[in-house]
C-alpha positions as CSV (number, residue, x, y, z in Angstrom):
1,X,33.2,127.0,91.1
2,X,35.6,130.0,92.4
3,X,38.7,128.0,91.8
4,X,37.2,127.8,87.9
5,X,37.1,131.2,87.6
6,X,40.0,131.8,89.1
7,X,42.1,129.9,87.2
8,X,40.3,130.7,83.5
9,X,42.2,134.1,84.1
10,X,45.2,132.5,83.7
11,X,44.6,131.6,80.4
12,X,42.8,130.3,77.9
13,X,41.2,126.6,78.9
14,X,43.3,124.1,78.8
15,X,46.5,125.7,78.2
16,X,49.3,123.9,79.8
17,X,52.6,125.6,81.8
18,X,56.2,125.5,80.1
19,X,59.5,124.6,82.1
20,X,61.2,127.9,81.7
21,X,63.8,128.4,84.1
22,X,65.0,132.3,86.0
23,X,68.8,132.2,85.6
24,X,71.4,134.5,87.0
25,X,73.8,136.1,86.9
26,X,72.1,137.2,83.3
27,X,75.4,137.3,81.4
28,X,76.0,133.5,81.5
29,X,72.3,132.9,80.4
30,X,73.2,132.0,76.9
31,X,71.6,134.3,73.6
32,X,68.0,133.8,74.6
33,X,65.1,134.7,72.0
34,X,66.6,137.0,69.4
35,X,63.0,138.6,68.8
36,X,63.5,139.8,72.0
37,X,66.0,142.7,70.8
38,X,64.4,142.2,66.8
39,X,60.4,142.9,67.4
40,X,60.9,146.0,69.7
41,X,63.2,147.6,66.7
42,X,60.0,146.5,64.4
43,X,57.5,148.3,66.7
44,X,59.8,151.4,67.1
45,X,59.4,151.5,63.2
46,X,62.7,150.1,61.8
47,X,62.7,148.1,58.8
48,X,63.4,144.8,58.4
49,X,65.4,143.9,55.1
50,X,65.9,140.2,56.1
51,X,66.4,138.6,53.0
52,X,65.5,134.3,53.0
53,X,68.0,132.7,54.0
54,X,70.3,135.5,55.1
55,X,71.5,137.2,58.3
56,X,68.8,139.5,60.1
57,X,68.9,143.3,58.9
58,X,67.3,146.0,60.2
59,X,67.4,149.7,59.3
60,X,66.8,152.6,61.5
61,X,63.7,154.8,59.7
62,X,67.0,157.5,58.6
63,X,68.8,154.4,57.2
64,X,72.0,156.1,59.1
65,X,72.3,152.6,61.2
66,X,71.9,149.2,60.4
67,X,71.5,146.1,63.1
68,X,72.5,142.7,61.9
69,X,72.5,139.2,63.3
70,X,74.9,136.6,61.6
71,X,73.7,132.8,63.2
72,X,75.9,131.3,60.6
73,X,78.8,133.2,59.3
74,X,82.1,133.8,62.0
75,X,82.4,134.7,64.1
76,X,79.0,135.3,63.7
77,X,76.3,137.3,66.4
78,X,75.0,140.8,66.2
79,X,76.7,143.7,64.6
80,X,75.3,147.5,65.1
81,X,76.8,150.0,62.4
82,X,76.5,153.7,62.2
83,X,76.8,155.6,58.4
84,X,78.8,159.0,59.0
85,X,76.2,161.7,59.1
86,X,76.3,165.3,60.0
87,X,75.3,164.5,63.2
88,X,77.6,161.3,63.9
89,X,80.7,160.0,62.9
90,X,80.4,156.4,61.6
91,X,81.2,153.9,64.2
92,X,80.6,149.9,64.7
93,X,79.8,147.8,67.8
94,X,79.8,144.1,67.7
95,X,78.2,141.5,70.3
96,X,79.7,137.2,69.8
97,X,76.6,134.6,70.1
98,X,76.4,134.2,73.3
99,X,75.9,137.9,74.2
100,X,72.2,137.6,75.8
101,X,69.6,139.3,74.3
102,X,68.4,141.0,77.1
103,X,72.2,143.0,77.0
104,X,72.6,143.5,73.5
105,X,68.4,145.1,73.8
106,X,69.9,147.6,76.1
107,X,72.0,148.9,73.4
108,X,69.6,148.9,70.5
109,X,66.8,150.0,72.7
110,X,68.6,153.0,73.5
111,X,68.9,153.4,69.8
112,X,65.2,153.9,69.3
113,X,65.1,156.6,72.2
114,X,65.9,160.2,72.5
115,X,69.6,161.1,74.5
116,X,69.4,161.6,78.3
117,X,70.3,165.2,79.0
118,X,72.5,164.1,81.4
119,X,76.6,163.5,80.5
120,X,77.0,159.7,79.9
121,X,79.1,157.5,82.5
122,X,79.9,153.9,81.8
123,X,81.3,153.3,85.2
124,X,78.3,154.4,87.3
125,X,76.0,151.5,86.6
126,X,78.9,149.2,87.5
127,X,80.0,150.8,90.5
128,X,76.1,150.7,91.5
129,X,75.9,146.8,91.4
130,X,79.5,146.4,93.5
131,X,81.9,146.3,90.5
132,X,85.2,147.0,91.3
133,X,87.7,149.2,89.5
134,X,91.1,148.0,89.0
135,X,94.1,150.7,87.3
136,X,96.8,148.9,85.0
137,X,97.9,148.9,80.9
138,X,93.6,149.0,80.8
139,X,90.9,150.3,83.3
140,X,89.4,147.2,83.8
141,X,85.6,147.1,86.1
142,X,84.9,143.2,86.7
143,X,82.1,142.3,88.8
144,X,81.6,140.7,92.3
145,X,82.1,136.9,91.0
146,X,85.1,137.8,88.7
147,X,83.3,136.3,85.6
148,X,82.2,139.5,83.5
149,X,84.7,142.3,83.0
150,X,84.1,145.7,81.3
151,X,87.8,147.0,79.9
152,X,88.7,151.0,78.7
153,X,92.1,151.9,77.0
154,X,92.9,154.8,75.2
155,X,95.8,154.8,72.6
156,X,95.5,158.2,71.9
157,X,93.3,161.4,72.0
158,X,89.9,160.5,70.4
159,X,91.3,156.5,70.1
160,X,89.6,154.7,73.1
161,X,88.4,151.3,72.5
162,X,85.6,149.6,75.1
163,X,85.4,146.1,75.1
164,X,83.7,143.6,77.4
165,X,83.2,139.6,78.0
166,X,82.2,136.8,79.9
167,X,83.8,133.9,81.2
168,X,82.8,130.9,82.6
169,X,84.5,127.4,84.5
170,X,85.4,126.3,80.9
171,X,86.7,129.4,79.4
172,X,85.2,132.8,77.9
173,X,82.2,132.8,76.8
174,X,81.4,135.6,74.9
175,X,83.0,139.2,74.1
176,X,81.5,142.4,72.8
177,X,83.5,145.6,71.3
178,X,83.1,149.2,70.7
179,X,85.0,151.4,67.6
180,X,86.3,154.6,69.5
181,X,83.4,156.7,68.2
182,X,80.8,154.6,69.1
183,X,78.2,157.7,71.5
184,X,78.9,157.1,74.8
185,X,75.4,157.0,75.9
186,X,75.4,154.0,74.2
187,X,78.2,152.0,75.8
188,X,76.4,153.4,79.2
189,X,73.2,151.3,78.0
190,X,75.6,148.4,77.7
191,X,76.9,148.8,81.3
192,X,74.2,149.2,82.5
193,X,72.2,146.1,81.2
194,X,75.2,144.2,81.7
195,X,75.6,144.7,85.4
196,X,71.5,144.8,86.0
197,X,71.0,142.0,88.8
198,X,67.4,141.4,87.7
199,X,68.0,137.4,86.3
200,X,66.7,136.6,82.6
201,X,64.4,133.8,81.5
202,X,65.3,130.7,79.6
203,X,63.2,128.0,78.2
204,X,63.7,124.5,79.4
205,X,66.9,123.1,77.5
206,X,68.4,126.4,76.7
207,X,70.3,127.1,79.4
208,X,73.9,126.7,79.1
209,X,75.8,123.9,81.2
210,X,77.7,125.9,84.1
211,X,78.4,125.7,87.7
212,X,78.5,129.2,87.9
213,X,74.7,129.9,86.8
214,X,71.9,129.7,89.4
215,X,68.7,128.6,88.4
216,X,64.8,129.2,89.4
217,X,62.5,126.7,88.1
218,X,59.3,128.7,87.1
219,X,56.4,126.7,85.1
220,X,54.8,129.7,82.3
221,X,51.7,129.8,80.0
222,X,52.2,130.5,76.8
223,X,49.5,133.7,77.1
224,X,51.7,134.7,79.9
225,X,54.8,134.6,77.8
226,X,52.7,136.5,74.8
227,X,51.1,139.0,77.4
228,X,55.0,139.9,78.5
229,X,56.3,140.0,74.8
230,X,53.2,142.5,73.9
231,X,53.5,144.7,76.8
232,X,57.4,145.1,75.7
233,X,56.1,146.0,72.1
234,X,53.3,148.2,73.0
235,X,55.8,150.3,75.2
236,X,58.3,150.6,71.7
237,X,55.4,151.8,69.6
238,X,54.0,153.9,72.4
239,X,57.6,155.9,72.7
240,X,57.5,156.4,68.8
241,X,54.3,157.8,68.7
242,X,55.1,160.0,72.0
243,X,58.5,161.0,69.9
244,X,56.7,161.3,66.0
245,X,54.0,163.3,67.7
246,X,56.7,165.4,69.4
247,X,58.9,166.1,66.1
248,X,55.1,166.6,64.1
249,X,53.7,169.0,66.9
250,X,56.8,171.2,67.6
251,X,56.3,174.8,67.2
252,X,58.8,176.3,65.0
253,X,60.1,179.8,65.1
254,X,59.6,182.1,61.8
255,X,62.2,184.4,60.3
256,X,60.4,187.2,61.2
257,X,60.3,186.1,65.5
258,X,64.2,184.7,64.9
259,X,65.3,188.3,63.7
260,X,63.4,190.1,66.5
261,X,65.1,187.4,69.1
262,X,68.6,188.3,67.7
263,X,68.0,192.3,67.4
264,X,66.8,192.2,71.3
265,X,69.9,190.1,71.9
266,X,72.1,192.5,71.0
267,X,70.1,195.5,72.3
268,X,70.5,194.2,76.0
């Protein structure tokens, strides 16, 4: 009877386990689940302006940046574009097929959240996971196995062009590139899901054929892959509201208190 009702928490009755596998290193895992990257931009209140039949849109709620997924088209895969505003200058950053989701998220998550304070450094997260630095016509990181590469080169002052790809026994397997005014932050988020050890889940005949992958054989319920997929939704919608209620709630300073400021500014 306690075997029962331990395993009805598992599930509902007679659900039965998927062959998903663990694979690693995460940037030879293939494109994954593209809701994975398309459901969290929903929750964090984009818009989707998917038309039938067409390439997945979405529009940030200013409609100053627009994520797009081509599955047909070439080269095809995601592209993230940025209007000119008076706060940005307009800038593009593009991500082939096979860039996993789980990387390209790490981008266009960080579009849904507020800047770090901090100054923004692409190298750190690399250097963190043994990346190694190498100085020559580009500034190249690669990581431990040689198979991923993260390359800088500046042509001029206010021209420097990140790219990035992924290689495998056959050949490379996917590439991703920044316009030189892409924010920095957000090139960081790239690095820094790029180089993130953690592996990535695959269903059972999506992951790619390579002797360079390592797999972990893990049998999931389908409740268990819904209760992950939620949690990752319900923390989007949670950092909107936190971020809405922030912008709603903000006190804001009156003529009146803004002239007094200035007057015992210039007093002291």
């Amino acid at each position: 009877m306690r075997k029962k009702q331990q395993w009805a928490g598992w599930g509902p009755a007679g659900q039965q386990a998927e062959q998903h596998y663990l694979v690693e290193p995460r940037h030879l895992a293939g494109g994954g689940d593209l809701r994975h990257v398309t459901e969290y931009l929903r929750a964090s209140g984009w818009k989707d302006k998917t038309k039938s039949g067409g390439p997945i849109v979405f529009d940030s709620p200013d409609k100053s940046i627009r994520v797009g997924y081509a599955p047909i088209t070439q080269p095809g895969g995601w592209t993230i574009s940025a209007k000119q505003t008076a706060r940005q200058e307009a800038w593009q950053a593009t991500f082939s097929r096979q860039v996993p989701v789980e990387i390209v998220a790490g981008v266009t998550d960080a579009l849904t959240r507020p800047r770090s304070a901090h100054a923004p450094n692409v190298w750190a997260p690399l250097h963190e996971h043994g990346w190694q630095t190498e100085q020559g016509q580009h500034v190249t990181a690669r990581n431990p196995q040689g198979n991923a590469f993260v390359r800088f080169h500046q042509i001029a002052p206010g021209q420097a062009h990140w790219w990035a790809g992924a290689r495998n026994e056959r050949g490379p397997v996917w590439e991703a590139r920044f316009t030189p005014t892409t924010p920095m932050h957000l090139v960081q988020a790239f690095s820094t899901a790029l180089s993130d050890p953690q592996p990535v889940m695959r269903p059972l005949g999506h992951v790619p054929p390579s002797q360079q992958i390592r797999t972990t054989s893990v049998p999931v319920l389908p409740s268990q892959l819904s209760a992950w997929q939620q949690t990752r939704i319900n923390a989007a919608r949670a950092t909107t509201w936190a971020r809405n209620s922030f912008a709603t709630n903000r006190p804001r300073t009156s003529p009146s208190a803004r002239s007094y400021a200035a007057q015992t500014g210039r007093m002291r």
